[in-house]
C-alpha atoms as one frame of an Amber mdcrd trajectory, in Angstrom:
protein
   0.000   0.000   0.000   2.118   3.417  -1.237   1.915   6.182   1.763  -0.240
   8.835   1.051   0.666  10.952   3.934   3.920  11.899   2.104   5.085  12.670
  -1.525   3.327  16.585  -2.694   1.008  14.763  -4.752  -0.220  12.171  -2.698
  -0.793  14.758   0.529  -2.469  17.143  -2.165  -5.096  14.758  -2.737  -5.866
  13.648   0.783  -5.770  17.287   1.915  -8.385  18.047  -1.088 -10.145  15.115
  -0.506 -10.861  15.557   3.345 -11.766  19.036   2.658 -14.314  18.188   0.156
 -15.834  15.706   2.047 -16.036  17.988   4.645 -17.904  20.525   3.187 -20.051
  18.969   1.241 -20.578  16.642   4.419 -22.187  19.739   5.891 -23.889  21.076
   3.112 -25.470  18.148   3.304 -26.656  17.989   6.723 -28.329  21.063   6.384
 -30.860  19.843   3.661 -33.152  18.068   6.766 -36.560  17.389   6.599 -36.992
  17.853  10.268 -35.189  20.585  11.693 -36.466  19.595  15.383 -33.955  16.237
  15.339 -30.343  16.936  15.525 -27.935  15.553  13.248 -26.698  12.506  15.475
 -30.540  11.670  15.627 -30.687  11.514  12.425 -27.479   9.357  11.989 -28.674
   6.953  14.404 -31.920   6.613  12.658 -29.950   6.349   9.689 -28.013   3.332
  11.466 -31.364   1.865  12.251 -32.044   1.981   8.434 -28.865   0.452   7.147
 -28.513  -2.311  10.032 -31.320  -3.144  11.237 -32.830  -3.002  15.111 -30.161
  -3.234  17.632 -29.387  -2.631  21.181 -28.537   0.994  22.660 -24.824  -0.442
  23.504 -24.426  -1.610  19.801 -25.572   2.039  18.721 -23.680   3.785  20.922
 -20.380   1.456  19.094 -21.745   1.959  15.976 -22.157   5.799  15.983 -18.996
   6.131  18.277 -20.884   7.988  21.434 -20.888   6.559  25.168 -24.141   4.531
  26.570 -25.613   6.872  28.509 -25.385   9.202  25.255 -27.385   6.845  23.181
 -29.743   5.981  26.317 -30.350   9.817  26.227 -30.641   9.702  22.190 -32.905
   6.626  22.221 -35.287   7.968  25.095 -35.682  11.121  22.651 -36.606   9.223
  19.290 -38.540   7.299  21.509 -40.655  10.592  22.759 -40.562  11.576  19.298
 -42.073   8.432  18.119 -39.714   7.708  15.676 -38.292   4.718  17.507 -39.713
   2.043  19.740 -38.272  -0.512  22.169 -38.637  -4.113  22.305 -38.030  -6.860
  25.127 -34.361  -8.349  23.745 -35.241 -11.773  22.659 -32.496 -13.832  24.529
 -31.204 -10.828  27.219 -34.464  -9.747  28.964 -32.286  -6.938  30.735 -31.726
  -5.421  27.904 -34.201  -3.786  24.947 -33.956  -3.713  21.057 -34.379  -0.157
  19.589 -36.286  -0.578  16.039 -37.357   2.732  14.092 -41.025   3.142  13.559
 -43.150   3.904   9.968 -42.877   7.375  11.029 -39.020   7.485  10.987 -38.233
   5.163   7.959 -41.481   7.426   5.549 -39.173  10.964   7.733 -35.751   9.332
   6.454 -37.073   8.483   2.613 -38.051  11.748   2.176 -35.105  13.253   3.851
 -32.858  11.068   1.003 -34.952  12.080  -1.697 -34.661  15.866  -0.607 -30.656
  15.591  -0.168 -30.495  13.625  -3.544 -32.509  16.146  -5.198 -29.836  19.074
  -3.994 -26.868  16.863  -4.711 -28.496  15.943  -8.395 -28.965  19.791  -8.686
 -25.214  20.340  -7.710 -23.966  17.364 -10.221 -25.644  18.784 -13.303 -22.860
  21.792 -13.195 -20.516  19.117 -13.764 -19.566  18.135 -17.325 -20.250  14.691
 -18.987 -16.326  13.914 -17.680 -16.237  14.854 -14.633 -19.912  13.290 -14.017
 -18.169   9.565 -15.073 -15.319  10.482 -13.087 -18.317  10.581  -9.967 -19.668
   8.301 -10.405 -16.871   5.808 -10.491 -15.413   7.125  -7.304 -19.193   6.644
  -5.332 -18.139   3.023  -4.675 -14.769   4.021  -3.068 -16.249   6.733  -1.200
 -18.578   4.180   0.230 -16.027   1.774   0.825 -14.330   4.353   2.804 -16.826
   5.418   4.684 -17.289   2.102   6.777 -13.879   1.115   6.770
């Protein structure tokens, strides 16, 4: 694996990339359905989505945050009815968080508003740079959950 941390090329393109990602990271956050849920609700919601129900201790590893964070979290969503909590099937001591209807119909239409504004954004780019895109989305994926 070559270094990318040194070499001016190499440390161009990490610095440009991080930046990038950055930015558009929080552009992105700020095209929200709901304004009343912050944005590590909406991650863990998001979580929900992607993996499925899970215990508050495998959220709170999953979205990097202590327990009592996501206990805090969790009670909210709860309040909010956007998540609801289940006897665990094999651990009665513990409970399995599961998003409601509510929160998976709030999260499609929060992905169809974001990929509206990023669509919008991506028609300024030319039919080059649109390929070029596209073929990184699968590496910027894969580099997300590493």
């Amino acid at each position: 694996m070559p270094d990318l941390l040194h070499g001016d090329e190499n440390e161009a393109a990490v610095n440009s990339l991080r930046s990038a990602v950055m930015r558009l990271g929080r552009r992105l956050k700020h095209q929200r359905v709901d304004e009343s849920l912050s944005p590590t609700e909406m991650s863990v919601l998001g979580t929900l989505a992607r993996c499925g129900s899970a215990t508050p201790g495998e959220l709170a590893r999953k979205e990097h945050v202590q327990p009592p964070s996501m206990t805090r979290i969790v009670a909210l969503l709860e309040a909010k009815g956007l998540v609801r909590l289940e006897p665990h099937p094999d651990d009665r001591r513990q409970k399995v968080v599961s998003q409601t209807e509510r929160a998976e119909a709030m999260l499609e239409e929060s992905r169809r508003k974001r990929n509206v504004w990023l669509a919008s954004l991506a028609e300024g780019l030319d039919d080059d740079e649109w390929a070029k895109l596209r073929a990184a989305a699968p590496v910027l994926e894969k580099l997300a959950h590493l």
